[in-house]
C-alpha positions, 0 to 999 in steps of 0.5 A, spaced: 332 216 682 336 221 678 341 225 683 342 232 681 349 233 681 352 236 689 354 244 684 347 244 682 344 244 688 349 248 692 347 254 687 340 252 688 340 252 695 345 258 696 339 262 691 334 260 696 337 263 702 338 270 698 332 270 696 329 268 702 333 274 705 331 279 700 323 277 701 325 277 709 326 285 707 321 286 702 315 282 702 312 285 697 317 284 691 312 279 687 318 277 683 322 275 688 316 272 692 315 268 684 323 267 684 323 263 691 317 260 689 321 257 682 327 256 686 323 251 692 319 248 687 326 245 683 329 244 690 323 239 691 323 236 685 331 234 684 331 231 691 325 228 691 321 232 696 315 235 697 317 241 701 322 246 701 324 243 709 325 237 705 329 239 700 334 243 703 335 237 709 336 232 703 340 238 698 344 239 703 345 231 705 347 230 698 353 235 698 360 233 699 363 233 706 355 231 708 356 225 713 352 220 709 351 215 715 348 220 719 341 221 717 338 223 724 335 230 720 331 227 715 328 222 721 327 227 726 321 228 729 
């Protein structure tokens, strides 16, 4: 499987948790619902996911200073 280099799924997560924050306070902004909708789906896609939970958990494990031989997250119940 390709790897997205780690800056470009630091941005994509730092873009999630923005816009996660913008539709917490405006949950009508169609643009942001759709921005955070594009933003997630690229997340799954580049880490190999189904669901942003997923994806962020994998994102995240995939970026420096991330202890590769701890995978007690993606294997949680």
């Amino acid at each position: 499987m390709l790897m997205a280099h780690p800056a470009v799924l630091r941005d994509l997560i730092d873009q999630y948790e923005a816009l996660a924050a913008v539709e917490a306070s405006d949950a009508d902004s169609a643009g942001a619902r759709q921005r955070m909708a594009d933003v997630a789906y690229t997340l799954c896609v580049s880490t190999g996911t189904r669901d942003i939970d997923a994806a962020l958990i994998a994102a995240r494990h995939q970026l420096p200073g991330a202890r590769p031989l701890d995978d007690s997250l993606l294997n949680a119940d």
